[in-house]
N, C-alpha and C positions, 0 to 999 in steps of 0.2 A: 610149240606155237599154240595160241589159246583161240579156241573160233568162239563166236557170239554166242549169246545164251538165246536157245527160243524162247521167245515170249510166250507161247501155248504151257509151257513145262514153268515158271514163274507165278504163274496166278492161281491164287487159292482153289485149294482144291477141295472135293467135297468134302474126305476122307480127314481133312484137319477141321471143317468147320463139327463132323463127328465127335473127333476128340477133344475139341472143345466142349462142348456140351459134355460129355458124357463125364467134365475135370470139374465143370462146376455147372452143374443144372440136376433137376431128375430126368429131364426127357430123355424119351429113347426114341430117336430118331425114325419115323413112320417114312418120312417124304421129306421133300426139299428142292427148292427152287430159285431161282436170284427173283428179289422180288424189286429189283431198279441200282439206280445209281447214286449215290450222294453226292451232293453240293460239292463235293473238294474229290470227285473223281471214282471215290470207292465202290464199292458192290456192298446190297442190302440184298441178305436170304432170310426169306419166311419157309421155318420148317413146323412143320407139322408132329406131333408128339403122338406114340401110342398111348400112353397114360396121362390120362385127361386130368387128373387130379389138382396138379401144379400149374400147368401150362392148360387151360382150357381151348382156347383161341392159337396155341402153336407158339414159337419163339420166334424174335426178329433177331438176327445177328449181324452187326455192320460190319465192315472190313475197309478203314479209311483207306492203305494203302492194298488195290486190290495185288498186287505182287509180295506182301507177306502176311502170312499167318500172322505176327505178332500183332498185327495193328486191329485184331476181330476182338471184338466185345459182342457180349450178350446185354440186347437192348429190352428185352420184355422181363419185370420182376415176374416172382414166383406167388401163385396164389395160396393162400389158405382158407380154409373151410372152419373155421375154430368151433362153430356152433353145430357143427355133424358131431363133435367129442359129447356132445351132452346126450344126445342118439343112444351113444353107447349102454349099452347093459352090463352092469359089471355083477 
């Protein structure tokens, strides 16, 4: 016999919105937070990046369906600096 699934054990969880980023972002996860809800029900997390380089201001990652991973996208592009390369001294 199959009992109900908890809904606490369903909703994303930090540890994938982690491995998200770390599959396709530079950031490396400092901190992190839900930062509200979207329009069609989801969860929005602003996390905070140790390496400031890319992500100045931190990453936003939505999750339209807050019950799975698949549905998370990363919402903040990545920054470049192009004019620091001229700095350089070779």
């Amino acid at each position: 016999m199959l009992s109900p699934i908890d809904a606490s054990l369903a909703r994303v969880q930090d540890y994938q919105i982690r491995r998200l980023l770390s599959y396709v972002s530079e950031c490396r996860v400092e901190s992190m937070g839900e930062a509200g809800k979207t329009a069609d029900g989801g969860l929005r997390y602003q996390v905070g990046c140790s390496d400031l380089n890319a992500y100045l201001q931190g990453v936003e990652v939505e999750c339209r369906d807050a019950d799975d991973e698949r549905s998370c996208r990363v919402l903040t592009r990545s920054q470049t600096f192009d004019q620091l390369h001229s700095l350089d001294r070779h």
